[in-house]
C-alpha positions as a Markdown table, in Angstrom:
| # | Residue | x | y | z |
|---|---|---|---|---|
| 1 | Unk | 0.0 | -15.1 | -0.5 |
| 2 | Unk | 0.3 | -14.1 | 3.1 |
| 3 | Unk | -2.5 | -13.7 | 5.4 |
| 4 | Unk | -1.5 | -10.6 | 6.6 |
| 5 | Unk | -3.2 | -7.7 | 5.7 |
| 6 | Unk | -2.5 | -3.7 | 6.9 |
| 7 | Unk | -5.3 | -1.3 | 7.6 |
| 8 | Unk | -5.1 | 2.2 | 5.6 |
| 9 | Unk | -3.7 | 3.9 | 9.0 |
| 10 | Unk | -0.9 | 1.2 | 9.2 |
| 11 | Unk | 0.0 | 1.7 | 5.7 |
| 12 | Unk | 0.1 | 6.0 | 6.2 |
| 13 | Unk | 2.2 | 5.3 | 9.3 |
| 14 | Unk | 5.0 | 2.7 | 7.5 |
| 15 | Unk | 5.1 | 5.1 | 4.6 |
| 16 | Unk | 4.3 | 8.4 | 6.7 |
| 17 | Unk | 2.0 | 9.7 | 4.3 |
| 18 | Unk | -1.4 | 11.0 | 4.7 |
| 19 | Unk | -4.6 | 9.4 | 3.9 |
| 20 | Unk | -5.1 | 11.1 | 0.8 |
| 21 | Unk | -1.7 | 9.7 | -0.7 |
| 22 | Unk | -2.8 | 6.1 | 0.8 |
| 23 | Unk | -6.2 | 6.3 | -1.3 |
| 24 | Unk | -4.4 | 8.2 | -4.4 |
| 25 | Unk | -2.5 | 4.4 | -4.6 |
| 26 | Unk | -5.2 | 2.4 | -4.1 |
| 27 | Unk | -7.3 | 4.6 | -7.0 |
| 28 | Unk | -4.5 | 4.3 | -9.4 |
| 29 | Unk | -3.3 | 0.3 | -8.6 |
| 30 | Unk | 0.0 | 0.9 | -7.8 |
| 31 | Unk | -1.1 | -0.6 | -4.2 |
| 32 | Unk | -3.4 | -3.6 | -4.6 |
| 33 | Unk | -6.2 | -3.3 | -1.9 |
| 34 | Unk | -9.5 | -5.4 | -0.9 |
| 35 | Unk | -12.4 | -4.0 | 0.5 |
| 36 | Unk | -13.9 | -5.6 | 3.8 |
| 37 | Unk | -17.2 | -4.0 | 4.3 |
| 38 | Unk | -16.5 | -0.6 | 4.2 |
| 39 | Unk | -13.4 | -0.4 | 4.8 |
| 40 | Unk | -9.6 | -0.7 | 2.7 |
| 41 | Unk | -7.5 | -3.4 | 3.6 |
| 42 | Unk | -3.5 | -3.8 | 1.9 |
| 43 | Unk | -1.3 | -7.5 | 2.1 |
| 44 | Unk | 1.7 | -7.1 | 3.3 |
| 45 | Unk | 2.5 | -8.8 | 0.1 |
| 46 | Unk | 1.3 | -6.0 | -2.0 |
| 47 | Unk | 2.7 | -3.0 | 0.5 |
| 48 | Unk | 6.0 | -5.0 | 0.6 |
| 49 | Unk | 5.9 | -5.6 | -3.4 |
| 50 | Unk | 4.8 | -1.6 | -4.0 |
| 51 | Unk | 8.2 | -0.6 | -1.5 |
| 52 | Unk | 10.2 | -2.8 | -3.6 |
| 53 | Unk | 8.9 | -1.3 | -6.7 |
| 54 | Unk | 9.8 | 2.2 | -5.5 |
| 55 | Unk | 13.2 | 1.5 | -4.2 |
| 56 | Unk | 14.3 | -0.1 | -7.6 |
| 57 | Unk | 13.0 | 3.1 | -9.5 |
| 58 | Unk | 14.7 | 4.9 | -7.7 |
| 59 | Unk | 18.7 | 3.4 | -7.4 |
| 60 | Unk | 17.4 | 3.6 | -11.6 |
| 61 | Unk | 16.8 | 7.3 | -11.2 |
């Protein structure tokens, strides 16, 4: 597993996407999240895995 992890703001700009669409991901588990304190934090893994996800979905579509 990497160590690298993306904030909630990183993860709306890569995807550009608002916050709610970031937290509507984390709430449903399509993008696997930690919480640190009291904050959200993403792997790059998971972003990276969730981005694959999609793009296969849709060359299916």
């Amino acid at each position: 597993m990497s160590d690298d992890f993306l904030t909630v703001p990183d993860v709306m700009g890569k995807l550009k996407v608002g916050r709610t669409a970031v937290y509507n991901l984390i709430r449903t588990k399509r993008l696997p999240s930690i919480k640190v304190g009291s904050s959200r934090r993403i792997s790059l893994d998971g972003y990276r895995a969730y981005v694959a996800s999609r793009l296969e979905f849709e060359e299916a579509a």
